[in-house]
C-alpha positions as CSV (number, residue, x, y, z in Angstrom):
1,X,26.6,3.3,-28.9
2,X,28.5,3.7,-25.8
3,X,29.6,0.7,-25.4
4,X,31.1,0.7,-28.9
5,X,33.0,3.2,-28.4
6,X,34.7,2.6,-24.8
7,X,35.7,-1.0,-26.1
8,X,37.8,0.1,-28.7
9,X,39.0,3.0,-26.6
10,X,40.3,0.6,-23.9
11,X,41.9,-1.8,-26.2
12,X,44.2,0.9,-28.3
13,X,44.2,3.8,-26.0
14,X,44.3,2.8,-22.5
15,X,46.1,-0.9,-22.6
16,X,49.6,0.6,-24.1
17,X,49.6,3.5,-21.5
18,X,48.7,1.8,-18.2
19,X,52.3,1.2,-17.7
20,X,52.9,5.3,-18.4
21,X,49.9,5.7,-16.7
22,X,51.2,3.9,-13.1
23,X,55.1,5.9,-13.7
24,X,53.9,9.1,-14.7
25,X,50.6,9.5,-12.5
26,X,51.3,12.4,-10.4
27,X,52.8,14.4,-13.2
28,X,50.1,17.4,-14.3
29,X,51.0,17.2,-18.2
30,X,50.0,13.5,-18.5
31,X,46.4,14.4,-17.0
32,X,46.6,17.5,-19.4
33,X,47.2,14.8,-22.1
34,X,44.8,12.3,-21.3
35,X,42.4,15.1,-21.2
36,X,43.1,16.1,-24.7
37,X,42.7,12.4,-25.6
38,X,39.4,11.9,-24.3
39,X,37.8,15.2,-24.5
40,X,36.4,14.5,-28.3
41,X,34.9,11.3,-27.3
42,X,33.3,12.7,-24.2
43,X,32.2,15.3,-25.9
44,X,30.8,13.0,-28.7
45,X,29.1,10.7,-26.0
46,X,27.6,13.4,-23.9
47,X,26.2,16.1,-26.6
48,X,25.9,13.3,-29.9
49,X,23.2,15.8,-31.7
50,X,25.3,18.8,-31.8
């Protein structure tokens, strides 16, 4: 299940923002967003019964 979940996040998520990512890296509200991003799926991955 994991895995097919991280694959899709990689491809639409993380690919298009690398380049943000690598500018913007240093700035605290683009961890804050990437936080907010992942969060749900984290969540879903680490507690999938509740």
């Amino acid at each position: 299940m994991t895995i097919l979940v991280t694959v899709p996040f990689a491809m639409f998520y993380l690919a298009p923002r690398i380049p943000f990512l690598v500018e913007d890296y240093k700035k605290r509200s683009t961890w804050i967003q990437i936080f907010l991003v992942v969060a749900p799926l984290a969540y879903r991955l680490i507690m999938p019964d509740i």
